[in-house]
MARBA-3410 file (N, C-alpha, C, O; in Angstrom, 1 decimal):
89
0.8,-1.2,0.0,0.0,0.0,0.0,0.9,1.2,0.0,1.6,1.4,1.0 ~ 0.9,2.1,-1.0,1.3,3.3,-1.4,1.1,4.1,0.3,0.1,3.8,1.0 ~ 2.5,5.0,0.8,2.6,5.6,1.9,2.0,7.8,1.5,1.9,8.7,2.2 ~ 1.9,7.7,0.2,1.9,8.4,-1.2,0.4,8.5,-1.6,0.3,7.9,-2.7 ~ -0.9,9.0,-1.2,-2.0,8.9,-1.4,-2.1,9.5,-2.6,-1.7,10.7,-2.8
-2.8,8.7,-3.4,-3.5,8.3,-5.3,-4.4,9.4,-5.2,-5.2,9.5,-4.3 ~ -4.1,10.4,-6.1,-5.2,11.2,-6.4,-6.6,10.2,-6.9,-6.5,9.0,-7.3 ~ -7.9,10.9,-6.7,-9.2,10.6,-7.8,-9.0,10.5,-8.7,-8.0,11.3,-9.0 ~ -9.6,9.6,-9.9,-9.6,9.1,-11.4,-9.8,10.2,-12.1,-9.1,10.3,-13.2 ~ -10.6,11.2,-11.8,-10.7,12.9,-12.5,-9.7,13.3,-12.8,-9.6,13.8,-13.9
-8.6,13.2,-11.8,-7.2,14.0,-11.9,-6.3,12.8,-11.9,-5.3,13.3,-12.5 ~ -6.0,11.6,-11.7,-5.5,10.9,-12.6,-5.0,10.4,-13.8,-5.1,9.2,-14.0 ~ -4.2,11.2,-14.7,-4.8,10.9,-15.9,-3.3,12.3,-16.2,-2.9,13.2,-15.5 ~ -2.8,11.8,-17.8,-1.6,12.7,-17.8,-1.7,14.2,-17.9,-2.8,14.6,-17.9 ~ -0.8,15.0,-18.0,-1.1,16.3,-17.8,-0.9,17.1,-19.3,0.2,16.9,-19.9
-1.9,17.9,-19.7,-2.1,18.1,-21.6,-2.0,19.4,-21.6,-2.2,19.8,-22.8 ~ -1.8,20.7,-20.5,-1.9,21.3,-20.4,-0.4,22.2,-20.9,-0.3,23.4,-21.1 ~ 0.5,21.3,-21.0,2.1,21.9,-21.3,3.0,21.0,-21.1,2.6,20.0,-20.6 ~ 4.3,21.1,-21.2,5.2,20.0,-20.5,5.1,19.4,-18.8,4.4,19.9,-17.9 ~ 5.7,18.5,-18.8,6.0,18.2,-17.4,7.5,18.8,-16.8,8.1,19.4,-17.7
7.8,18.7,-16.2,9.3,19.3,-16.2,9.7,18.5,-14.4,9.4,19.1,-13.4 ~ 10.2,17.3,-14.3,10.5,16.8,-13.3,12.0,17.1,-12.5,13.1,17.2,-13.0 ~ 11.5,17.2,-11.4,12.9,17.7,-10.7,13.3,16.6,-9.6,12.4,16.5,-8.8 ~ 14.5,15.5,-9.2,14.8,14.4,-8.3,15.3,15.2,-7.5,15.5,16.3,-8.1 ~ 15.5,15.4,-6.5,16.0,16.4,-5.3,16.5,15.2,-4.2,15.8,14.2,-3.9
17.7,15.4,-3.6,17.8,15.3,-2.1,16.6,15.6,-0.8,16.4,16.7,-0.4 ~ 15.9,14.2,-0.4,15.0,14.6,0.6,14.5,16.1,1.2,13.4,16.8,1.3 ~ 16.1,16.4,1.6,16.1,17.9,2.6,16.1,19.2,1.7,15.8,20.3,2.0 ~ 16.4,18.9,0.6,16.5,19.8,-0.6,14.9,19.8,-1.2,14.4,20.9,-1.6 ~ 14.2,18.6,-1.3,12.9,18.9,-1.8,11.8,19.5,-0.7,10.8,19.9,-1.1
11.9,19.5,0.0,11.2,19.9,1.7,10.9,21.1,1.6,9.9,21.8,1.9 ~ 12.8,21.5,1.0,12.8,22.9,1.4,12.1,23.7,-0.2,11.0,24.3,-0.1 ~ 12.7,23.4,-1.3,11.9,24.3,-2.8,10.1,23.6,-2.1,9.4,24.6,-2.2 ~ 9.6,22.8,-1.8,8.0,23.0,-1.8,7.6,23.6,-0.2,6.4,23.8,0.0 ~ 8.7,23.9,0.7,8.2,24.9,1.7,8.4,26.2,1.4,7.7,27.1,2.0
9.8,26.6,0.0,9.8,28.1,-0.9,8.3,28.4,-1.2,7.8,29.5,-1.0 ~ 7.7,27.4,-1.7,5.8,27.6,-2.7,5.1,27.5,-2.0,4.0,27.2,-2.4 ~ 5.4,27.8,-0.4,4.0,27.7,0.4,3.6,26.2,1.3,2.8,26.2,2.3 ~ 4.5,24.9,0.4,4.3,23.9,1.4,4.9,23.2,2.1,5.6,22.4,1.6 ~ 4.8,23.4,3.6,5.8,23.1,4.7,5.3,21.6,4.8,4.2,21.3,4.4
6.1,20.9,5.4,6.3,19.8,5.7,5.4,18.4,4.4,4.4,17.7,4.6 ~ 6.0,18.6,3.4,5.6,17.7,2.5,7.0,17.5,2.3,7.9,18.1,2.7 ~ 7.1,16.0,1.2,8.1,15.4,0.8,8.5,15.7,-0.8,9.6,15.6,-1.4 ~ 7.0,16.4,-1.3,7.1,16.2,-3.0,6.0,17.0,-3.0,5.0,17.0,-2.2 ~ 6.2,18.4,-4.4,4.9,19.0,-4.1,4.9,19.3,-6.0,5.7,18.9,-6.9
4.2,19.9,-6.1,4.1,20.6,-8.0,3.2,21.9,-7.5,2.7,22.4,-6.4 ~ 3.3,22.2,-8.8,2.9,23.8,-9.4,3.0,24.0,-11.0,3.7,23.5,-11.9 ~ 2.2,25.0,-11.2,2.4,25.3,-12.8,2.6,26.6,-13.1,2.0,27.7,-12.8 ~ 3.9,26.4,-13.9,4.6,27.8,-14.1,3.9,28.1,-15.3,3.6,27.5,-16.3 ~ 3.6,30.0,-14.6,2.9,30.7,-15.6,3.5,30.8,-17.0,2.8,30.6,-18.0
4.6,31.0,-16.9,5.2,31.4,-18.8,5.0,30.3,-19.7,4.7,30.5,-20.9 ~ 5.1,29.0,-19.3,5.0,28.0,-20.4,3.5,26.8,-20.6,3.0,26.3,-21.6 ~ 2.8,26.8,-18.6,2.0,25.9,-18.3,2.6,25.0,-17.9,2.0,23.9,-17.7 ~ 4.3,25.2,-17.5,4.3,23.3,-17.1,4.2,22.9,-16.1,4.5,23.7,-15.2 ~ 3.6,21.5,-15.6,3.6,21.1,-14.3,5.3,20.7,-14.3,6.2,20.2,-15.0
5.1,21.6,-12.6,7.2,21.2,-11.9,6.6,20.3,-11.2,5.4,20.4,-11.0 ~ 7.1,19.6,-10.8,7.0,18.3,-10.3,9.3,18.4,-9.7,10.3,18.4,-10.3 ~ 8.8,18.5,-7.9,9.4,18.5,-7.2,9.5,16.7,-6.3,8.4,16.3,-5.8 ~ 10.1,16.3,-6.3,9.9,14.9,-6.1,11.6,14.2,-5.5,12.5,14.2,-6.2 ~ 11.6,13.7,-4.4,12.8,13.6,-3.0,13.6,11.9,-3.9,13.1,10.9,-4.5
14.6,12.2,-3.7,15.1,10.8,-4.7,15.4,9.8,-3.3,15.7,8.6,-3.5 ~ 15.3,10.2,-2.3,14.7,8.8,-1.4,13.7,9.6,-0.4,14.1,10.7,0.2 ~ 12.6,9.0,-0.2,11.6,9.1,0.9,10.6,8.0,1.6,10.8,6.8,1.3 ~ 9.7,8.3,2.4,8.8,7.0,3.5,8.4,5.9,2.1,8.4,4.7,2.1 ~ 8.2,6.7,1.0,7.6,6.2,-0.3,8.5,6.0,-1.2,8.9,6.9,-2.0
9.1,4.1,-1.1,10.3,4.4,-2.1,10.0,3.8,-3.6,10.7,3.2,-4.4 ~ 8.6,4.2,-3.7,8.2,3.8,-5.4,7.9,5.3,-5.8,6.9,5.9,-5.4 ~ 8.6,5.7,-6.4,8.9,7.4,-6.9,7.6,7.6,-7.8,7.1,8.7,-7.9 ~ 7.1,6.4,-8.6,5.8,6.7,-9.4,4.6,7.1,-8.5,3.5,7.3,-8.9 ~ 4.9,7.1,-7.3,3.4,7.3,-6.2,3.6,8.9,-6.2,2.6,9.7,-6.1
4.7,9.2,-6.2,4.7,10.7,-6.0,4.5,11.3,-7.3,3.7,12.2,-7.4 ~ 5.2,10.9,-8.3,4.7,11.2,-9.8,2.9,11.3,-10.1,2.3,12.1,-10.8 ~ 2.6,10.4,-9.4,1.0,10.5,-10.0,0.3,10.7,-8.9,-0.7,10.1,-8.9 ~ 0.5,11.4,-7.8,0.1,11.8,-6.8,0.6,13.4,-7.6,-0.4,14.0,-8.0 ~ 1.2,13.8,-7.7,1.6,15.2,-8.0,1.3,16.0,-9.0,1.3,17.2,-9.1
0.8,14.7,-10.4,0.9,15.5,-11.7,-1.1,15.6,-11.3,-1.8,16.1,-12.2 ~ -1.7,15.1,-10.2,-3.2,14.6,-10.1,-3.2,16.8,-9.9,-3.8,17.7,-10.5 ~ -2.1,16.8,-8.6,-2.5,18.4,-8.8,-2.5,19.4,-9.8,-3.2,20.3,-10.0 ~ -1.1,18.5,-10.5,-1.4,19.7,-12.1,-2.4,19.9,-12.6,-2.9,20.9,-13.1 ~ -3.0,18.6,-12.5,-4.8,18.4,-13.2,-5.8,18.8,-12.9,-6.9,18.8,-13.5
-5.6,19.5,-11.3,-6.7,20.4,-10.6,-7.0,19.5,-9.5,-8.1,19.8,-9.1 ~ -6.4,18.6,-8.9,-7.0,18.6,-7.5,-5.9,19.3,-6.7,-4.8,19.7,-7.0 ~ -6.7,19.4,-5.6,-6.8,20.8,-4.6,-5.5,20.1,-3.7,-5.1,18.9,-3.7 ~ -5.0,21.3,-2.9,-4.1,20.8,-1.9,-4.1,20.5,-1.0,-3.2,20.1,-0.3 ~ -5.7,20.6,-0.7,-6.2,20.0,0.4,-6.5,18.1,0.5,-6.7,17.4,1.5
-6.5,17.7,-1.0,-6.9,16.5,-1.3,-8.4,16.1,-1.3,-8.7,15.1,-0.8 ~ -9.4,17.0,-1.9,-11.0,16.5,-1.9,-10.8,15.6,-2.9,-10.1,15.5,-4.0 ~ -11.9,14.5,-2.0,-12.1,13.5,-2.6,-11.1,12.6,-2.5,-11.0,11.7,-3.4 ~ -10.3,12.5,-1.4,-9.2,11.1,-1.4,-10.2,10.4,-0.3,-9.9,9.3,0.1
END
């Protein structure tokens, strides 16, 4: 069982909106760029940069969750419009 909670099937699904643009970070290094964007104490966070549309995809090259695709599609579910709050998990 994923430590890495699955977005909803809505937001599941790849992101069409612009590139993806993935970043591997050092645990303590990704912590810190998604506590820069507002989110403290997460492992892996995204955003979409205004100039192009792409989802960044901030993502810890070891964490609690060591299947890196849970954070990949847990993250790109935000690019897609689910909230940061997680409705609907």
């Amino acid at each position: 069982m994923p430590t890495v909670s699955l977005p909803p099937p809505q937001y599941d699904h790849a992101y069409l909106n612009g590139p993806v643009v993935e970043y591997r970070l050092p645990l303590a290094e990704a912590r810190q760029v998604c506590a820069q964007w507002g989110l403290a104490y997460v492992d892996a966070c995204a955003g979409i940069r205004t100039e192009d549309r792409a989802c960044v995809i901030i993502i810890p090259e070891s964490a609690p969750d060591p299947i890196t695709a849970h954070y990949e599609q847990h993250e790109r579910g935000h690019c897609n419009g689910w909230g940061r709050d997680h409705p609907d998990e």
